[in-house]
N, C-alpha and C positions, 0 to 999 in steps of 0.2 A: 610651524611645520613639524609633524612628528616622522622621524624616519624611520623606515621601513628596511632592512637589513636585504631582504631579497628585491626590491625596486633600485636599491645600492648595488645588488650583484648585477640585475640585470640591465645597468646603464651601462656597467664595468664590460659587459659580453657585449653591445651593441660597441661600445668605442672600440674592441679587440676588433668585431668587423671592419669598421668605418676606416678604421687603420691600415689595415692590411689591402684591403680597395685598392688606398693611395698610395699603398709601395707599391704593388702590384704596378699600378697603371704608372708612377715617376719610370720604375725600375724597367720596364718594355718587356720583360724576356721572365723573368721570377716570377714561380706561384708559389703560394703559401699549402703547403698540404699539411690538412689537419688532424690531428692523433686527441680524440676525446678516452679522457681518461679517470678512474674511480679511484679514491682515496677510500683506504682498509681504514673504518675509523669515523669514516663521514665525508660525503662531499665528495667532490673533484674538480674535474677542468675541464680546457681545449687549449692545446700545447698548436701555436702553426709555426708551422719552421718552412723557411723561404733558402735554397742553396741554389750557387752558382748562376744566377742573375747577373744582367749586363753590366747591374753597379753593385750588389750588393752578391760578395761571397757565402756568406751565411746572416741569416736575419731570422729571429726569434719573437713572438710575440703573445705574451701567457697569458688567457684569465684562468683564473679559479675561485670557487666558494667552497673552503670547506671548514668543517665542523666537529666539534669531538671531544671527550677529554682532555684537559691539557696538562701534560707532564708536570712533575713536582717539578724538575730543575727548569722548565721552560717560565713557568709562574712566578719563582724564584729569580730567575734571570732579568723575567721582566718586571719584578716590583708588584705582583700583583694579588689579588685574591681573588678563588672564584676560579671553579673547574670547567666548565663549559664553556666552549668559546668557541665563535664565528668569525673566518677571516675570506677575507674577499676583494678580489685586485686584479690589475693590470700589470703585466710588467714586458719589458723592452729592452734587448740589445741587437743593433746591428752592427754588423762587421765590414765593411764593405771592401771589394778587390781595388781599387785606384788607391794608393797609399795616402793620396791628396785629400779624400774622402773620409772626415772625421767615422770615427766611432760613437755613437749614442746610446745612451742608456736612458729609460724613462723606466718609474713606476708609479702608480697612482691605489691606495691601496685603504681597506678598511677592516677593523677590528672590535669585535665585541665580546664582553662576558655577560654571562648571564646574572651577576649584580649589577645589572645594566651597564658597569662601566663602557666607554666607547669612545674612538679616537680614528684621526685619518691622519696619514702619513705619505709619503711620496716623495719624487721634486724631477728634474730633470739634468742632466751633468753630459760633457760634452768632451772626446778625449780626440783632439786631434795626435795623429801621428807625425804630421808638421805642423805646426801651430803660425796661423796665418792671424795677424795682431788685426787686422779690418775686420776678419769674422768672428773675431771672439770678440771684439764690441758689441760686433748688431748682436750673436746671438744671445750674450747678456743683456743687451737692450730688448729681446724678446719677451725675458723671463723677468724683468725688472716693471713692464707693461702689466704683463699678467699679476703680477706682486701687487702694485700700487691701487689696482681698481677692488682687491679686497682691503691692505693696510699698508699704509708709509711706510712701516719698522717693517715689512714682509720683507723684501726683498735684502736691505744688506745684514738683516738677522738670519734668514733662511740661505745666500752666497757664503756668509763667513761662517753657517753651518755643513754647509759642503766641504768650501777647503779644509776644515776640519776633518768631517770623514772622509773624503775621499784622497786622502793621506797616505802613504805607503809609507810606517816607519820606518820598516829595518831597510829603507831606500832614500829614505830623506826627499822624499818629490812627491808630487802632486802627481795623484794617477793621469792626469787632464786637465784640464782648465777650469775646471768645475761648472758650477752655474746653482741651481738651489737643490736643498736638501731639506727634510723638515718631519718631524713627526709627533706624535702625542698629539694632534691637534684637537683639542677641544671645547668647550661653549665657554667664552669670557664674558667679561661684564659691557664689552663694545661689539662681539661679535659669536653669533648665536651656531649652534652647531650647524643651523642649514647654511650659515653662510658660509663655513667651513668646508660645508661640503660644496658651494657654489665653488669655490675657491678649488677645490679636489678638482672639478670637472672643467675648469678654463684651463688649468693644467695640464692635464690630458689632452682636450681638446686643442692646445697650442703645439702638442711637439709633431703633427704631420705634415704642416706650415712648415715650421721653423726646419724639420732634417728635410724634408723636399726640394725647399731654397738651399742649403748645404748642397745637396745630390745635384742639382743642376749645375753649379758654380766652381764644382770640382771633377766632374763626372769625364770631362774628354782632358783633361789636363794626360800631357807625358810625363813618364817617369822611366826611370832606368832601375837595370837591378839591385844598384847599392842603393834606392829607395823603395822595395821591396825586404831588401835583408831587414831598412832600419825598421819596417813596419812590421816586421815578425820580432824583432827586439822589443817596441812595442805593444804589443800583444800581447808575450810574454809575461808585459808588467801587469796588464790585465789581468791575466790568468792569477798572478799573484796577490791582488787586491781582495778578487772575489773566493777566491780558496783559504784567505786567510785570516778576512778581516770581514768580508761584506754579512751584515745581518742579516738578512734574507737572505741568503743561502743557506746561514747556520741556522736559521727558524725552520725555513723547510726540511731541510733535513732532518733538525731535531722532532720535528711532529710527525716522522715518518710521511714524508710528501713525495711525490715521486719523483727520482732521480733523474731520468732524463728530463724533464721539466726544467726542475729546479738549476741545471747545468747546462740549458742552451743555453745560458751568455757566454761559455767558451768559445774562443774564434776557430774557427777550422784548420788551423796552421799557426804555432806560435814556433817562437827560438829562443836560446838562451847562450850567448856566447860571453864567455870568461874575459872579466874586467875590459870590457870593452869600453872603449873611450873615444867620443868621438873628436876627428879634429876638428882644433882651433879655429872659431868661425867659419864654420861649414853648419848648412841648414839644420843637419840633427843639436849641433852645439846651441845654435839659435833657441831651436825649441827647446831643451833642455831649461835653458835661460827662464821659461815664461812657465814651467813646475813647481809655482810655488804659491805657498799661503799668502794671501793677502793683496792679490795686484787689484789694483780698481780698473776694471775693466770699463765701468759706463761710469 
């Protein structure tokens, strides 16, 4: 199979539809309005952004293809050589109002230079604000299915590359629960770039299953205000992963990509309250408990 960099962009722009479909119609009340938009440089997008929905507070859902120069420090940065470069992807955060209603993050995403080099990158990662030990099984067992039907080693090589990034050092926790992370992927001596790319596209094509099952199973759940506050605590830590750690964000930014894009994953309402501690065996304690590298989940 020879791949085609624009039949890549434009499977990437049908899943951004297909997606948005299924929150629309999970979510009852949310529509997605969409902002197409042109990168000074090459290329662009369609940013949809989904606010104040029945379940979902704010929900973001990105493609772009773009193209252009690539900065000395960005080349640098990334190990590479070779000025020209095509990048083209899917990316995903929702927010949702129920605090019981995790948080999700997906991207699915591809890269080329023009000395042919080329790789895909992605995974999906899951941040409950209370962390419910039955759904962070299945939804490991979701991403562990999708892992296996490309490679054995997929799955607790690309899990123990999550808790890895998705790390908050200067907080010693786990943004979330993780689930897979993965990038560079490409042609080995057991698996050829198409199958890489099959591999990119079950990915994708798994996370509107997988957060839809979430959206039902927490969606009429009660809460009270002090599970409100924890959720913008929460959040918070969000905001701090992706402002100061997350790749994609500093990629977009650094290739001059456009800013409201690249910062819909901010939630609509975060907080930040001073050495807060929660008590002693009470549910936010609980969660806290299960922010860390390394739990075997499945």
């Amino acid at each position: 199979m020879s791949l085609n960099k624009q039949q890549i962009a434009q499977w990437f722009e049908v899943l951004q539809k297909q997606i948005c479909e299924t929150l629309e119609k999970n979510d009852g009340k949310g529509h997605f309005e969409e902002d197409i938009w042109q990168r000074e440089g090459g290329g662009g997008g369609k940013t949809r952004i989904l606010q104040n929905g029945n379940v979902l507070a704010k929900g973001g859902v990105n493609f772009s293809a773009v193209f252009g120069e690539l900065p000395d420090y960005v080349a640098e940065s990334l190990k590479v050589k070779g000025k020209e470069f095509f990048a083209t992807g899917v990316s995903i955060v929702m927010h949702p109002s129920n605090p019981f209603v995790p948080i999700i993050h997906m991207n699915v995403r591809y890269f080329e230079l023009e000395n042919g080099t080329k790789w895909f990158g992605g995974g999906i990662d899951l941040t409950p604000h209370y962390v419910i030990p039955q759904q962070a099984t299945w939804f490991h067992a979701q991403l562990k299915r999708v892992c296996d039907q490309a490679s054995p080693d997929y799955y607790p090589r690309f899990k123990k590359w999550a808790d890895e990034y998705f790390f908050i050092k200067h907080r010693q926790e786990m943004r979330g629960i993780g689930g897979i992370f993965f990038d560079r992927l490409q042609a080995t001596e057991t698996l050829s770039i198409a199958d890489q790319w099959n591999f990119v596209q079950n990915v994708g094509l798994a996370f509107a299953p997988i957060y839809t099952q979430l959206m039902e199973q927490n969606r009429s759940k009660n809460y009270t205000e002090q599970h409100i506050e924890w959720q913008k605590l929460r959040r918070g830590r969000y905001v701090e992963f992706n402002l100061v750690y997350d790749k994609g964000t500093k990629f977009g930014l650094d290739t001059n990509g456009r800013t409201e894009s690249i910062l819909m994953s901010l939630p609509p309402e975060a907080q930040w309250s001073y050495l807060h501690t929660p008590a002693e065996n009470s549910e936010e304690a609980q969660t806290l408990g299960f922010l860390k590298k390394g739990i075997d989940w499945v």
